[in-house]
Residue frames relative to the residue before (quaternion, step in Angstrom):
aa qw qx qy qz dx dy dz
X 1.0000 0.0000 0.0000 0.0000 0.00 0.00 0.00
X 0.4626 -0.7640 0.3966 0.2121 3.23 -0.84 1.01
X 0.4735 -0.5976 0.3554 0.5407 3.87 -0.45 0.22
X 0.7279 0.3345 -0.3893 0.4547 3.80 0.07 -0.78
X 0.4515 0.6619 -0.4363 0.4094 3.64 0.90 1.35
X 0.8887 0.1092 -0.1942 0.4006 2.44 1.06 -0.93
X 0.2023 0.6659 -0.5277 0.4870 3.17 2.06 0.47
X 0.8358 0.2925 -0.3122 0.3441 3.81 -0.11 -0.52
X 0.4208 0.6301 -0.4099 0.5078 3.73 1.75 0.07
X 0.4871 0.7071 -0.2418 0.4519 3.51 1.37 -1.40
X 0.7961 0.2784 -0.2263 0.4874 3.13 0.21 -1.75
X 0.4242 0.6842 -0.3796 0.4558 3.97 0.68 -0.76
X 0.8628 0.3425 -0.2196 0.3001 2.84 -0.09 -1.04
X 0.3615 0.8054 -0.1007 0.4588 3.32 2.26 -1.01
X 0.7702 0.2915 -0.0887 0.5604 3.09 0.90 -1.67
X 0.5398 0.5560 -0.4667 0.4262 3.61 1.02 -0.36
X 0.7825 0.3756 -0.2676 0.4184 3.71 0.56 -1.13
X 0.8085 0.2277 -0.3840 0.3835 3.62 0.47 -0.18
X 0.5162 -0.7371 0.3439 0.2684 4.05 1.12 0.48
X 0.8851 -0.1984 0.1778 0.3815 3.28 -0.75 -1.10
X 0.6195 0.6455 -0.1738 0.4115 3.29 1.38 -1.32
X 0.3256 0.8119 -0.4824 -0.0456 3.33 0.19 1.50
X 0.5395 0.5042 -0.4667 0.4868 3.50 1.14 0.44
X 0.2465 0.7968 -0.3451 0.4304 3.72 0.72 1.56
X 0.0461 -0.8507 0.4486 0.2702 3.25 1.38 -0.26
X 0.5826 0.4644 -0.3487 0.5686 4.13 0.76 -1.34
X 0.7265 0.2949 -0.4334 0.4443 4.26 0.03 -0.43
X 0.5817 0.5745 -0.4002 0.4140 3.69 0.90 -0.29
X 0.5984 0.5295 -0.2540 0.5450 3.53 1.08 -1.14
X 0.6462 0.5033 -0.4223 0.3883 3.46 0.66 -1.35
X 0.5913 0.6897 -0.2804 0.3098 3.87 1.33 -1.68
X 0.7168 0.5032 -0.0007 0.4826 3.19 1.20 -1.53
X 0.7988 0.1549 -0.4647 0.3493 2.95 1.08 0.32
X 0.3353 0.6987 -0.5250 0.3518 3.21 1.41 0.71
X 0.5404 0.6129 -0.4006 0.4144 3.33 0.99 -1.40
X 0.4748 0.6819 -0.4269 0.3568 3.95 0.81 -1.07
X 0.8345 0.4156 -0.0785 0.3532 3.09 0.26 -1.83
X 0.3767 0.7233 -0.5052 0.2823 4.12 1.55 0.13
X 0.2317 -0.8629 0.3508 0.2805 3.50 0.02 0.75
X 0.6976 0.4656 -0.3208 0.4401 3.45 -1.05 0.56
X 0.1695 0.8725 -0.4289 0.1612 3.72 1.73 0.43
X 0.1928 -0.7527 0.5540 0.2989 3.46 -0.48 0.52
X 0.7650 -0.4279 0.2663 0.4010 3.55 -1.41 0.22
X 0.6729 0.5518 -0.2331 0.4341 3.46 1.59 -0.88
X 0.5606 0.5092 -0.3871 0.5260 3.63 1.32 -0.62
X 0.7397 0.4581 -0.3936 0.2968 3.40 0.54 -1.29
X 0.5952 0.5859 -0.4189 0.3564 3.37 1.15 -0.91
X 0.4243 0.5754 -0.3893 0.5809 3.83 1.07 -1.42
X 0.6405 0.5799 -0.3399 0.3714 3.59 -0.47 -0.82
X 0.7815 0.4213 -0.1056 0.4480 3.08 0.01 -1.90
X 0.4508 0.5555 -0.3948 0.5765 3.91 1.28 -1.03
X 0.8248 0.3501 -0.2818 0.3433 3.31 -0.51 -0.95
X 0.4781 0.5659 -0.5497 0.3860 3.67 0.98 -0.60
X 0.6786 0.6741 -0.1958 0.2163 3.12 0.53 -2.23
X 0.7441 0.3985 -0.0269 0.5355 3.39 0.97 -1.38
X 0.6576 0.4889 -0.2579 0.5119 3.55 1.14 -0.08
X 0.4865 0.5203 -0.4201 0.5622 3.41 1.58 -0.65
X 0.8489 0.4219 -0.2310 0.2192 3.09 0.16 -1.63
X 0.6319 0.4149 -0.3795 0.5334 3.48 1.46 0.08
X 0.2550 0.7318 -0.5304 0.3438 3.73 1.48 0.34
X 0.7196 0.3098 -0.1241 0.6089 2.97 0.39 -2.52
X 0.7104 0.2543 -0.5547 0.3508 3.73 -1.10 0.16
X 0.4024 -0.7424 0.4233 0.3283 3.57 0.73 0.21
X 0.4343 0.6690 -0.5185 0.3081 3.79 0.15 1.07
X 0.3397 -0.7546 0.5500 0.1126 3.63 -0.06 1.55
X 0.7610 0.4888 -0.2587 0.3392 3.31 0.59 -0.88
X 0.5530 0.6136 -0.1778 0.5348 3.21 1.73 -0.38
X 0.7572 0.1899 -0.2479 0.5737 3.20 1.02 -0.46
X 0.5485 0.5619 -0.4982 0.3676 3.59 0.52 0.62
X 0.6915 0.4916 -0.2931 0.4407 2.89 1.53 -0.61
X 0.3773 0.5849 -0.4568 0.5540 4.02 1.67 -0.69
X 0.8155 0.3029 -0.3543 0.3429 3.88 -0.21 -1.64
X 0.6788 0.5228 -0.4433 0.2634 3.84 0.54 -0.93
X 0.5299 0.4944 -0.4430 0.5277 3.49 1.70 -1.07
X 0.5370 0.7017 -0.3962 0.2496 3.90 -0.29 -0.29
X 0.7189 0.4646 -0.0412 0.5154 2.86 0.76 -1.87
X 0.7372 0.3186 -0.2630 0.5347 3.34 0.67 -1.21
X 0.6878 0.3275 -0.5419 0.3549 3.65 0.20 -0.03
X 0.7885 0.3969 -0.4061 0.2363 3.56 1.09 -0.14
X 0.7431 -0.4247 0.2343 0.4610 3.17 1.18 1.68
X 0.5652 0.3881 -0.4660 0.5593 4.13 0.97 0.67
X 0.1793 -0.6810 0.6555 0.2728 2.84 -1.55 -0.52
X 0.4645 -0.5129 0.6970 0.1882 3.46 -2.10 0.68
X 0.2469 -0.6174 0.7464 0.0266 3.11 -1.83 0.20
């Protein structure tokens, strides 16, 4: 299986567990950290990644869903997955 197989099983699967709910911030987090687990992450995704943890927490606790969908979706897509 090629890697950008299973980087995109990864994400699949991502989108299977956190459904519809994307202005949620906890299903975004939930997204983000599956995305964590895509195996074979290079240092650059994980960092992208990590950004988005950082900036998603921090619109967690001020309470702004919309903020942190937008920290996790930039994340993902810059590390080369994708969200639904």
């Amino acid at each position: 299986m090629t890697k950008m197989k299973i980087i995109l099983l990864a994400a699949t699967f991502a989108l299977a567990v956190t459904g519809i709910a994307r202005a949620d911030c906890e299903s975004d987090l939930i997204q983000l950290e599956q995305a964590f687990k895509t195996p074979n992450l290079t240092p650059d995704q994980t960092a992208a990644l990590e950004e988005a943890k950082v900036k998603a927490v921090a619109a967690l606790k001020g309470d702004d869903d919309k903020a942190c969908n937008t920290a996790v979706s930039a994340g993902i897509t810059k590390a080369g997955l994708t969200m639904k």
